[in-house]
C-alpha positions as CSV (number, residue, x, y, z in Angstrom):
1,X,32.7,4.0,59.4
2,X,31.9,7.4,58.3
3,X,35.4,7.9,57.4
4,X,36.2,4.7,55.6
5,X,33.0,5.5,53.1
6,X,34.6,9.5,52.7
7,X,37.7,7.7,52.0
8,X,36.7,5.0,49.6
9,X,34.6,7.7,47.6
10,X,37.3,10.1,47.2
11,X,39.5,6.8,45.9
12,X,36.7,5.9,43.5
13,X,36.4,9.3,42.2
14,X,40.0,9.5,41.5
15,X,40.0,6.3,39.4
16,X,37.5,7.8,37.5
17,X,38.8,11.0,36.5
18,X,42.2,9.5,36.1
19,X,40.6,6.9,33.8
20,X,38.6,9.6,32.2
21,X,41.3,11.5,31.4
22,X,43.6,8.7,30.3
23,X,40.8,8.3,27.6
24,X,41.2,11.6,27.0
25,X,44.7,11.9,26.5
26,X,45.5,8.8,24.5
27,X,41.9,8.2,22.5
28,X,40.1,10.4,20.2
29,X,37.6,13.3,21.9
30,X,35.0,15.4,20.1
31,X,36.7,18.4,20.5
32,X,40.0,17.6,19.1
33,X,39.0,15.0,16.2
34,X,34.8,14.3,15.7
35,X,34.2,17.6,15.4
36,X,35.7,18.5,12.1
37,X,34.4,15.5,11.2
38,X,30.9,16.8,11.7
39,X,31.9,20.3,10.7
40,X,33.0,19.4,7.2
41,X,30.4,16.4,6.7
42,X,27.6,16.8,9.0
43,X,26.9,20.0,9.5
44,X,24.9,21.2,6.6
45,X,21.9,19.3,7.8
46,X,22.8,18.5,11.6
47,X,22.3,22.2,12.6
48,X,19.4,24.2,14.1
49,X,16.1,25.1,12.1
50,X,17.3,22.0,10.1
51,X,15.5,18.5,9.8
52,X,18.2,16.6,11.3
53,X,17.1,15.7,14.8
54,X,19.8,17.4,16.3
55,X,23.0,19.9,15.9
56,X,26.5,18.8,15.5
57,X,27.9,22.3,16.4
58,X,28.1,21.8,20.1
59,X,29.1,18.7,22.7
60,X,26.4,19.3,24.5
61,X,24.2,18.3,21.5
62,X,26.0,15.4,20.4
63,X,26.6,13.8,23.0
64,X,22.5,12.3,23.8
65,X,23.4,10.7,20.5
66,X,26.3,9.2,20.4
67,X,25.3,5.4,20.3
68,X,23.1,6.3,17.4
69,X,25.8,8.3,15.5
70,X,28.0,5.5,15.8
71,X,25.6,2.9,14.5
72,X,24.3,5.0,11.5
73,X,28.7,6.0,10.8
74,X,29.9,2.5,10.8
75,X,26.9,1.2,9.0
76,X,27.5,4.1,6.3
77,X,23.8,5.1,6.6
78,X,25.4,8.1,7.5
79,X,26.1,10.4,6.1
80,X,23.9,9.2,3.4
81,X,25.3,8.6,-0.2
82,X,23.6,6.4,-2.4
83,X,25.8,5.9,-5.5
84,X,28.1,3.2,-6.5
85,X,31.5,4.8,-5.3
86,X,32.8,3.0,-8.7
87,X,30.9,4.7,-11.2
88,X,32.0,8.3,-11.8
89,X,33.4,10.8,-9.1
90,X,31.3,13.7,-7.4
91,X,32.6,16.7,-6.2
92,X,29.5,16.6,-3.3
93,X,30.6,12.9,-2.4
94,X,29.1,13.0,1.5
95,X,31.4,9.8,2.5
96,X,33.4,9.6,5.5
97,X,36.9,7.6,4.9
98,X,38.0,4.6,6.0
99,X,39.4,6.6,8.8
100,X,37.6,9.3,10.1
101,X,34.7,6.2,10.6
102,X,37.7,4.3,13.1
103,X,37.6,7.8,14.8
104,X,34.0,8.7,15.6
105,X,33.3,4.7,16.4
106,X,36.7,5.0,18.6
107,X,35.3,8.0,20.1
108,X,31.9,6.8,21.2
109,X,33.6,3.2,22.0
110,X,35.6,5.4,24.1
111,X,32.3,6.9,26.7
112,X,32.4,10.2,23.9
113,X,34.4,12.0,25.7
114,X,34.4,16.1,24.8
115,X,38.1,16.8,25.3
116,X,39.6,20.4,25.9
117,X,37.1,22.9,24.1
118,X,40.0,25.3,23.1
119,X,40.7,21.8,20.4
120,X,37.4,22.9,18.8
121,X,38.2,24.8,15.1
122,X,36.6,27.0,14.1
123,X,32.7,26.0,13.1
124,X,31.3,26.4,9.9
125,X,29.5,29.6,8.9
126,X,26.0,29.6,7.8
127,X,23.4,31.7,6.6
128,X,19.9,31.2,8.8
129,X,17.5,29.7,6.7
130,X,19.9,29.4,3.4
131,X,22.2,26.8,2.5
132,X,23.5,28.6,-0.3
133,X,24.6,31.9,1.6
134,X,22.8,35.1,1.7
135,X,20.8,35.5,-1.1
136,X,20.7,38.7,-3.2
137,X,16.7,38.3,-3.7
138,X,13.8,36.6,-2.0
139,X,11.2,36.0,-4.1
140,X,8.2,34.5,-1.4
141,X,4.8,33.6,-2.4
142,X,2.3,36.4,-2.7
143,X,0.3,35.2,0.1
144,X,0.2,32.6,2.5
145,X,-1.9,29.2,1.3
146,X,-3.8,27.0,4.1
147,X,-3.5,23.5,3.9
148,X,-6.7,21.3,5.6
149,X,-5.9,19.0,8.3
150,X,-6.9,15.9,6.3
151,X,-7.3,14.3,2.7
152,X,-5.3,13.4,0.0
153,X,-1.8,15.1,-0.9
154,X,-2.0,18.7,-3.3
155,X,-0.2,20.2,-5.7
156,X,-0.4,24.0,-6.0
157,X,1.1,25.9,-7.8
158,X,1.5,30.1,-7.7
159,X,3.2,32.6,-9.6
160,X,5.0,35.5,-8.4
161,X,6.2,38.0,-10.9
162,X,9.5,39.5,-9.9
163,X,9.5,42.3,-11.6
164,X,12.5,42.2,-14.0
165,X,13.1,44.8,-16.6
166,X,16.0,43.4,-17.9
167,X,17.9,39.4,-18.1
168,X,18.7,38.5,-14.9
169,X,21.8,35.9,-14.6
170,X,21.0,33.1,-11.5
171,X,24.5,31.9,-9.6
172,X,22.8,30.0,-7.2
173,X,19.1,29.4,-6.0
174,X,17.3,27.8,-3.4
175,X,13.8,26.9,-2.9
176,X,13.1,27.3,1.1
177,X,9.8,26.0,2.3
178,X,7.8,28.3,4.6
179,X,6.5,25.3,6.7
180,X,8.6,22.4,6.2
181,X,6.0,19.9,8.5
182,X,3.0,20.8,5.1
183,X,5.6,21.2,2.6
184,X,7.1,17.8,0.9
185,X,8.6,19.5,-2.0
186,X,9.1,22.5,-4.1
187,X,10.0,23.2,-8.0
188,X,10.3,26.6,-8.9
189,X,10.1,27.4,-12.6
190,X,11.2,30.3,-14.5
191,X,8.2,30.9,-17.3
192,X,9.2,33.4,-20.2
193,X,7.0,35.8,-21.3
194,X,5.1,35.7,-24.8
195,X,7.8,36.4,-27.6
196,X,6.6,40.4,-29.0
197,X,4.3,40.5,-31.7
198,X,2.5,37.5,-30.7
199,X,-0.8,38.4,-28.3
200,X,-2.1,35.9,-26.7
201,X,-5.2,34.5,-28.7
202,X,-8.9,36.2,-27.2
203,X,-10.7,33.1,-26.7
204,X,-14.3,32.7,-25.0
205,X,-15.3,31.4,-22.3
206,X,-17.2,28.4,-24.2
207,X,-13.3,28.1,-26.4
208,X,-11.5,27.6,-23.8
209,X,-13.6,24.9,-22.3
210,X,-14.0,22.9,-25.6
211,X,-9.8,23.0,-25.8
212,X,-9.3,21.6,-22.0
213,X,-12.1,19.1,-22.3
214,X,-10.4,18.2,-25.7
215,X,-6.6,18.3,-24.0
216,X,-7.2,16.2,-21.0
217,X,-9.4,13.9,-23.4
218,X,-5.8,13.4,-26.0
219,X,-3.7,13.1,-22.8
220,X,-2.7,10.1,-20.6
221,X,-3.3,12.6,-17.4
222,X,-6.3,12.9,-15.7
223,X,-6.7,15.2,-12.6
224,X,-7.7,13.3,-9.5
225,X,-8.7,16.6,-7.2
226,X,-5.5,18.7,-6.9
227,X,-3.4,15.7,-8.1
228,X,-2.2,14.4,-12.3
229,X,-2.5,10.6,-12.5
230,X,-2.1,8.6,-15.4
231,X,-5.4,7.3,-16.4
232,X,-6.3,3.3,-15.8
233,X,-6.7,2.8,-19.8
234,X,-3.2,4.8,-20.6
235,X,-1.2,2.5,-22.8
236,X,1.6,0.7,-20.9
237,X,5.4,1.0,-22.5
238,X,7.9,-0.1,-19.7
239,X,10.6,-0.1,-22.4
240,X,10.4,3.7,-23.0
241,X,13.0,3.5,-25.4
242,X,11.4,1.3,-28.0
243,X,8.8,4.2,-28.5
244,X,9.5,7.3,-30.6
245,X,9.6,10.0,-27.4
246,X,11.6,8.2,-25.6
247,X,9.2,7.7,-22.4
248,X,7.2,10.9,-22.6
249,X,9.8,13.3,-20.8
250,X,10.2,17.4,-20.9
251,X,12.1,19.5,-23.2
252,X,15.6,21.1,-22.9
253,X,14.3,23.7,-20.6
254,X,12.7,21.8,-18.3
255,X,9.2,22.7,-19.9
256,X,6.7,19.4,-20.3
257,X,5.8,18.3,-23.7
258,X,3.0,20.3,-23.3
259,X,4.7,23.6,-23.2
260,X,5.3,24.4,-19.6
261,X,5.6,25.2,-17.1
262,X,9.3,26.5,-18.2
263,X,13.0,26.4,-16.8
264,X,13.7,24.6,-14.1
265,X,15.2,26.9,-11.6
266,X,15.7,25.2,-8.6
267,X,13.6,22.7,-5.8
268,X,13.4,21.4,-2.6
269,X,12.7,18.0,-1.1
270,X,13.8,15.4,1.4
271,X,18.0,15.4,1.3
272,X,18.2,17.7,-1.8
273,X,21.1,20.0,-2.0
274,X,20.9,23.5,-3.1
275,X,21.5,24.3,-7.2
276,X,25.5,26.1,-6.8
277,X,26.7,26.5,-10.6
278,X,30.4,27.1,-11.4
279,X,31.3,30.7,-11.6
280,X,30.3,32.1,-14.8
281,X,27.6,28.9,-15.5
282,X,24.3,30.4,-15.0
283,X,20.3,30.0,-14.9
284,X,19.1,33.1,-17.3
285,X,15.8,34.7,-16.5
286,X,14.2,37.1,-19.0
287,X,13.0,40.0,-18.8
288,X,9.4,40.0,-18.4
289,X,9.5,36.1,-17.0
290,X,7.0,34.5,-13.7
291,X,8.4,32.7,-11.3
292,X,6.4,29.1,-11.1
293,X,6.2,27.7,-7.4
294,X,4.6,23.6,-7.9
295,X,3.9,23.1,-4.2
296,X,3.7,19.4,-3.3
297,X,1.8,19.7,0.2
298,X,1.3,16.4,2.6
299,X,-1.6,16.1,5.5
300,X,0.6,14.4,7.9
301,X,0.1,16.8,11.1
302,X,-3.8,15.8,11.6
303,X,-4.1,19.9,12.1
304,X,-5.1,22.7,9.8
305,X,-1.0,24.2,8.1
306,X,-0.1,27.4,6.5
307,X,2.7,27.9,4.4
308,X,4.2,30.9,2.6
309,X,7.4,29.5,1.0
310,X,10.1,31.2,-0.7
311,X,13.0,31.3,-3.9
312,X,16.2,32.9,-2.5
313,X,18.5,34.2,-5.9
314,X,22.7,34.5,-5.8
315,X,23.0,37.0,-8.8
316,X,26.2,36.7,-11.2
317,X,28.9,39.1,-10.0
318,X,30.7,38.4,-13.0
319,X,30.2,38.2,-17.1
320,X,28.3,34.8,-17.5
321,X,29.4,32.7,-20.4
322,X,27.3,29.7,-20.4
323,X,23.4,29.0,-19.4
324,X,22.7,26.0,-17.8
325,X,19.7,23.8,-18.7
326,X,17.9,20.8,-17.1
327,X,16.0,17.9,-18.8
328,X,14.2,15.3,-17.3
329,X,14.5,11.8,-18.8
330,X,11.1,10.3,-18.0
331,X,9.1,7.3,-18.3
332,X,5.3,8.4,-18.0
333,X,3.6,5.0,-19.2
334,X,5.2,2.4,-17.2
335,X,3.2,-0.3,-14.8
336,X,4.8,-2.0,-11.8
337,X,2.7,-5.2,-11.2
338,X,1.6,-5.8,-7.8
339,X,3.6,-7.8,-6.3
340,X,6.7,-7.4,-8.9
341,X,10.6,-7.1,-7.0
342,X,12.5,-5.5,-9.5
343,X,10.7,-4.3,-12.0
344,X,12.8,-2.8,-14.8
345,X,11.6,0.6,-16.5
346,X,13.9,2.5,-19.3
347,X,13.4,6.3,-21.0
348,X,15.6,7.6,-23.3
349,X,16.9,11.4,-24.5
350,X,19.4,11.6,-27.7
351,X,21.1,15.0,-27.2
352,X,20.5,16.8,-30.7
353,X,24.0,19.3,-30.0
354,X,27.6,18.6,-28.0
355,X,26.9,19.1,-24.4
356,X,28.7,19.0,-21.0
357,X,26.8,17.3,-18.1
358,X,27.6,18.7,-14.6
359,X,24.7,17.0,-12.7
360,X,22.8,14.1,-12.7
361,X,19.4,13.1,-10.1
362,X,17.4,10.2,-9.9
363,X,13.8,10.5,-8.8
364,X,11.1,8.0,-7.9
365,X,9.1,7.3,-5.1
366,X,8.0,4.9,-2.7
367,X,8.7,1.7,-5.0
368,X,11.9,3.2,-6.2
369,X,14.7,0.6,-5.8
370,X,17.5,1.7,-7.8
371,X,18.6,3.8,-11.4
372,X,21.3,3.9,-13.1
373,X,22.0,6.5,-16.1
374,X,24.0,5.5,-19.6
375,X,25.3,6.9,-22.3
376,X,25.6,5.2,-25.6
377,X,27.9,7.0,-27.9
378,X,27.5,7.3,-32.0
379,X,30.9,5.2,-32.1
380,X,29.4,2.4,-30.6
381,X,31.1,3.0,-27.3
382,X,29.0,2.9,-23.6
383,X,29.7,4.3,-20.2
384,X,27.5,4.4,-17.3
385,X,27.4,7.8,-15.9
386,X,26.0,7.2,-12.4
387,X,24.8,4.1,-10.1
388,X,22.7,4.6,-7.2
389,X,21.5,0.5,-6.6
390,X,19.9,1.8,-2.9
391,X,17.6,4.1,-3.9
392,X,16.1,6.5,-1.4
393,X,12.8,8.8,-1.8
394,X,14.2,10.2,1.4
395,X,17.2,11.2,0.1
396,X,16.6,13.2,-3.3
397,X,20.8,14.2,-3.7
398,X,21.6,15.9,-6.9
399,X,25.2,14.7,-8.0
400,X,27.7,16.9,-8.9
401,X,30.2,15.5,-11.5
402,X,34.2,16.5,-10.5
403,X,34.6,17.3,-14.0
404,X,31.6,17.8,-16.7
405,X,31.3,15.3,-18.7
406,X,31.5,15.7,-23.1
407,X,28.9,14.2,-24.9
408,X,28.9,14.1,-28.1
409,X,25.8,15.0,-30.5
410,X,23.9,12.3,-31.1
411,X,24.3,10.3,-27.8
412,X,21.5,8.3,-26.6
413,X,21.5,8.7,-22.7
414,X,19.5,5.7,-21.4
415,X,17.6,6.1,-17.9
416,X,17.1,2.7,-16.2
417,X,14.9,2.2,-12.8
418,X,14.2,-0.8,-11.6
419,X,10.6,-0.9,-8.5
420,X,10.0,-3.1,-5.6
421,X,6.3,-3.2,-5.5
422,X,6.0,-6.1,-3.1
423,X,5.2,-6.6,0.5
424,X,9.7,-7.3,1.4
425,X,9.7,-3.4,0.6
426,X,8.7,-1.8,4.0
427,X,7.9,1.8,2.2
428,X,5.1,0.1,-0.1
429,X,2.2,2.1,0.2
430,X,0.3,-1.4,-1.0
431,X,2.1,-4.3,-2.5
432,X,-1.4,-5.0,-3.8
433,X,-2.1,-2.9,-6.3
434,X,-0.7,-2.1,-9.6
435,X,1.6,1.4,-9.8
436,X,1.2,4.3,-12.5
437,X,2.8,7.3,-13.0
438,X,1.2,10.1,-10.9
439,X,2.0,12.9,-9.0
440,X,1.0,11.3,-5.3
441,X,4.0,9.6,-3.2
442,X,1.7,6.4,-3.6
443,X,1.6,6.5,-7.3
444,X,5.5,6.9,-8.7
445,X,7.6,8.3,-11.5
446,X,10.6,7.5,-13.1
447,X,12.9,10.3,-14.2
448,X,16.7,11.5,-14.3
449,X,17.2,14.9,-13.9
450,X,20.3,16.2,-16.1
451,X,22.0,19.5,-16.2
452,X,24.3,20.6,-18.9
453,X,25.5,23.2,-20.7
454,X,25.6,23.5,-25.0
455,X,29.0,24.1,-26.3
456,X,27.7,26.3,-29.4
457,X,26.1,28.4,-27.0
458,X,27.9,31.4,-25.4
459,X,26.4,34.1,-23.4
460,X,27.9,37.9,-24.5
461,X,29.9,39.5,-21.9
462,X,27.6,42.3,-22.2
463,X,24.5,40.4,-20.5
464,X,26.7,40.6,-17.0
465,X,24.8,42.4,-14.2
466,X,25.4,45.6,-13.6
């Protein structure tokens, strides 16, 4: 008897690896065809220190996941891209093919089989703790901040001065949060110093009051602890267009309308990518400028956080040509009804000089649904620019254009969002009440982030670092 059970055992365990290895042999395996799937697509996020749940780089790793991979692959959740694939082309277009889907779903179909390591290629290279590569500078935050267990959301915001005798001349930047479980995001600004010959005006103590309580009295802001809301009797223009600034938005350099806090640099938040420019397309830093950290910070642990977060800097190697700016087309006196589906919001910029877009963003929050950006030409002509219809405040993806795009002076580029303040949307904070602009996830904003460059303006070969 003992035999027969020896026997039948050794029989079963041969149909098994005979079976396993026919698999192997004529189906697709991890080592030989997912895993330059995931190298090239995946791995960016899906790698340790990272917020993806787990690493890509290794079998081992995958392999607890592979009926979830395979549901979030063929459902094209992952890896996520939110624009209409038939409105403009993006060089950072995160979609898997028609085929290399068939393969992973094949694979896991298949019992996920690992293959013959010596398939693997080689793996992708990265920097710990930078997306972007090593970074020539780290500028962190002069000291660390502590964030209470418990209350509402803060802003804070710090300035670090780097030190910088002369123009520096930004390739690429990252902002890298110090602890990502308090940090939701970051927006570093670059804040030039006072032109010469103009002091700052001595103002007393009793002055300065009278202007602030006069400032925040003009504006439609009102601070709610460490957070800007728009006040309850704010006029209300959900057609931003129809109104001479265009929805409120920020200047050219990324400054508000009230002068600051300066040039956008670079940020960080949920499924952003890191701010690459083309060689010799810069971000310029004066001599003389601060470095602006806005801190968004969330009490979500329940326990007492401390972050000291950091800008790492790629400098130009070579002459720089052209600076790169960033505006934000923004609607900051919209109101989403309680209980409203798709509520539509428009802003609008009309570009005073010929520019070339390389990026576009949408940003909104909890109620966002979906934005699309157009540009209406002073022929008469339109083109929409970019169509994301599923928006996601988890996924804030900057999208790079394959080519700039020309626009003309005197091009109206039109921001549409449309909301979902009712109780089908499963992110609304509460379908109940009414939704401002405001700085808190469960207020919202509205705003498309563009970066271009001006074709009058080139930078002199002699500004190049030395």
């Amino acid at each position: 008897m003992r035999r027969t059970i020896i026997v039948l055992t050794a029989v079963a365990l041969s149909i098994a690896a005979v079976a396993a290895n026919s698999r192997t042999s004529g189906g697709a395996t991890y080592s030989k065809d997912v895993a330059p799937i995931f190298y090239k697509s995946c791995a960016e996020c899906h790698r340790a220190g990272e917020a993806a749940p787990f690493s890509v780089l290794s079998y081992k790793d995958v392999r607890p996941w592979a009926k979830s991979i395979r549901e979030q692959v063929a459902s094209r959740e992952m890896p996520p891209w939110h624009a209409d694939p038939h409105v403009g082309e993006f060089s950072n277009d995160r979609r898997l093919s028609d085929k290399e889907i068939a393969t992973v779903t094949s694979w896991v179909d298949a019992g996920a089989p690992e293959g013959n390591p010596k398939d693997l290629p080689k793996p992708p290279q990265f920097v710990d703790g930078w997306s972007i590569g090593k970074p020539d500078l780290i500028l962190p935050m002069t000291e660390e901040f502590t964030l209470e267990a418990e209350g509402p959301d803060e802003y804070q915001y710090f300035e670090i001065d780097p030190g910088f005798k002369e123009d520096v001349y930004v390739q690429a930047a990252e902002a890298r949060p110090g602890n990502c479980a308090a940090v939701h995001h970051i927006i570093a600004f670059v804040q030039a110093p006072p032109p010469p010959g103009r002091p700052a005006p001595k103002l007393t103590k009793e002055e300065i009051e009278k202007m602030r309580a006069q400032m925040e009295k003009d504006a439609i802001f009102y601070r709610d602890g460490f957070l800007m809301r728009t006040k309850a009797d704010a006029p209300v223009y959900d057609d931003g267009c129809a109104i001479p600034s265009g929805g409120g938005g920020t200047r050219r350099d990324g400054g508000g309308e009230d002068g600051g806090p300066g040039l956008l640099l670079c940020g960080y938040a949920p499924g952003m990518n890191q701010a690459v420019f083309e060689p010799g397309t810069v971000k310029r830093i004066p001599a003389g400028a601060k470095i602006i950290f806005q801190m968004h910070y969330s009490k979500v642990t329940g326990k007492v956080e401390k972050d000291r977060s950091s800008v790492g800097l790629i400098l130009a190697k070579a002459p720089p040509r052209r600076q790169i700016y960033t505006h934000g087309v923004s609607n900051n006196y919209f109101l989403v009804p309680p209980g409203a589906e798709n509520h539509r919001v428009t802003a609008c910029w009309t570009t005073k000089d010929d520019i070339r877009i390389s990026t576009l963003m949408p940003h909104m929050h909890l109620r966002g649904k979906a934005m699309e950006i157009t540009a209406f030409y002073p022929d008469g002509k339109k083109e929409m620019l970019l169509n994301v219809p599923n928006y996601s405040f988890s996924w804030q993806t900057v999208y790079y254009l394959k080519e700039e795009k020309s626009i003309p002076k005197g091009t109206r580029l039109m921001v549409t969002g449309y909301f979902d303040n009712s109780a089908k949307n499963k992110y609304n904070p509460d379908p109940k009440q009414p939704v401002r602009f405001g700085e808190p996830t469960y207020d919202d904003m509205m705003i498309g982030w563009i970066e271009y460059t001006v074709d009058k303006e080139t930078l002199k070969p002699a500004a190049a670092l030395k």
